[in-house]
Structure formats: structure tokens, C-alpha cells
N, C-alpha and C positions, 0 to 999 in steps of 0.2 A: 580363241584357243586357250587363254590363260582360266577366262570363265569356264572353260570346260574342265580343263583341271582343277582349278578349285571346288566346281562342284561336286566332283567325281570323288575325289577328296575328301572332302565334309559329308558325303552320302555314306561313303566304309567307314569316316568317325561312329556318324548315326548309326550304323549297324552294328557296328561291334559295340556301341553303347549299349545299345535295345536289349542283342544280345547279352550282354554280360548283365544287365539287369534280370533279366529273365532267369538265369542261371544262378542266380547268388538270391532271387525271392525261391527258388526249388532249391537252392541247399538248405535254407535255413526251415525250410517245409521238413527237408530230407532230416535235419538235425534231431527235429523233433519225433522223429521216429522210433519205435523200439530199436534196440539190438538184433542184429544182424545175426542169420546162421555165421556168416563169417568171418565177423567180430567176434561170436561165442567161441569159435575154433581156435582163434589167434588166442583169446584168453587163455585159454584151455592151452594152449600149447605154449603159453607163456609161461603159466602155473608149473608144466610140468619140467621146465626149464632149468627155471629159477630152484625147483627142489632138488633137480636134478646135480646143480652146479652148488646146493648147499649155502644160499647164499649170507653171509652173515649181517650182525645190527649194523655194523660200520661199512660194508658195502651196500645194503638197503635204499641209501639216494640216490646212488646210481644206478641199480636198479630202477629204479620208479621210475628216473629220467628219462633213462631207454624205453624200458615199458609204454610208458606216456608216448614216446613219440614213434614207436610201434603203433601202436592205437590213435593216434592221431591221424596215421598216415592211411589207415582202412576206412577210417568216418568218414575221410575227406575224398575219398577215393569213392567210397560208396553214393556220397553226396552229390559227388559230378556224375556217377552214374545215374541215380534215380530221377535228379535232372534230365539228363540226356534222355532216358525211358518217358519222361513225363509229358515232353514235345511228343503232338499229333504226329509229323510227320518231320524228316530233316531233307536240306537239298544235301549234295554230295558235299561244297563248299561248306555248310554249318558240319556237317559231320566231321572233316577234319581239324575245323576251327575245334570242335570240341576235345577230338582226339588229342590237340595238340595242347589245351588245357589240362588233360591229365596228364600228360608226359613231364609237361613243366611240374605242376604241381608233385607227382611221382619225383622228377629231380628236386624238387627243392624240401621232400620228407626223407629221402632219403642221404641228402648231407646231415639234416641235423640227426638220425638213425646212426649215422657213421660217428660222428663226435660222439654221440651221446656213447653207443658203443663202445668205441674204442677208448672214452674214461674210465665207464665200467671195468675194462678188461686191465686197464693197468693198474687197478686198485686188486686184481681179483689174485688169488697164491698160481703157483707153477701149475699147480692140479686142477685148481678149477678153468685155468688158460686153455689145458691139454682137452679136458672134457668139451668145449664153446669150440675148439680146432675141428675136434673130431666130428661134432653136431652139425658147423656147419658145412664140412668138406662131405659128409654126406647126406646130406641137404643138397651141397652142389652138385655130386654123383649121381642124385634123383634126376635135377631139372637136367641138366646134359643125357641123362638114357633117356627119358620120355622126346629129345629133339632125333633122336637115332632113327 
């Protein structure tokens, strides 16, 4: 009995090794890739942000920072997906194992999204605060109508 558990055991090691091998040689496949239509969008709606909100020399780092990890978080996103597309075939079991790879992943871009954010926004005047309030409360007004 104890042999079966151990090997039953060390058989999900091997797999989730195999797989995570296989997933991190297709991101770095993925990495090399052009620009994404929807990487070019975030750009594009990043640019129009940042002109939007006026942003000045002295807030500029934090800007980038965000920025950066804005776009970090779509390469990385796009990465596990092109992966996940680039498998022949998945069982139901590897497809959630994947799912749940970008979720994690998805959480852990979006804390540093959050700090990096929320440094920006306390460096940024009353006005440009009110402007990023308003942008994204209707941003959220979008995603909430479209679940209606």
C-alpha cells in the first residue's frame, strides 16, 4: 500500500514536471514572437491614457512602472496561451492544470499592477486622480453591462 502511494506520488511529480517543461520551452518560443493585436491595443490605450492624465517629468517612473507591468502581464498571459494552443490535443485534467496556471499567474500580475498603480496615483495632483477615477469606473460600467 505504502509502495502504491509513493508511486502514485512520484508519477503527478513526473507529470507536472514534464508538463511545466513543456509550457516554459512554448513560452519562451511564445516570447519570441511578434507583437500581439493585443498587446498593440493595451499600448495604444496606454498612450492614450497617459496623455490623457498629462502625465509629468517627475511622475514619468511611475508611469513606466505601471506601464511595464501592464505589459508584462498581457506577454505573460499571451505566453501561457500560445502554449496551451500549441499542444495537439489536451485531457480535461491538463486543461485545467493550465487554466489554473493563468489564474495564478493573472493573480500574481496583478498585485504588482496594484502597487505599481496605486504609487502612481499618489504621486499624481487632485485632477489627474479625478481623471484615472473616472476612466476606470467606466471601464468598470463596461465589464458589468456586457455580464447583464
Amino acid at each position: 500500500m505504502l509502495q502504491h502511494t509513493i508511486m502514485r506520488s512520484l508519477s503527478r511529480v513526473l507529470s507536472s514536471s514534464v508538463y511545466l517543461a513543456l509550457v516554459m520551452g512554448f513560452a519562451l518560443q511564445a516570447a519570441s514572437l511578434p507583437s500581439s493585436d493585443h498587446l498593440n491595443k493595451v499600448n495604444e490605450r496606454l498612450d492614450r491614457l497617459k496623455a490623457r492624465i498629462s502625465i509629468t517629468a517627475s511622475e514619468e517612473p511611475y508611469w513606466q512602472e505601471y506601464r511595464q507591468s501592464v505589459l508584462d502581464n498581457v506577454t505573460d498571459n499571451e505566453s501561457l496561451l500560445h502554449a496551451e494552443n500549441s499542444q495537439p490535443s489536451f485531457t480535461a485534467p491538463q486543461y485545467f492544470v493550465a487554466r489554473m496556471e493563468r489564474v495564478d499567474r493573472l493573480d500574481h500580475h496583478l498585485h504588482i499592477i496594484s502597487e505599481r498603480f496605486n504609487t502612481l496615483y499618489h504621486h499624481l495632483t487632485a485632477s489627474q486622480q479625478a481623471i484615472l477615477d473616472g476612466y476606470f469606473e467606466a471601464r468598470r460600467r463596461t465589464f458589468n453591462h456586457s455580464l447583464k
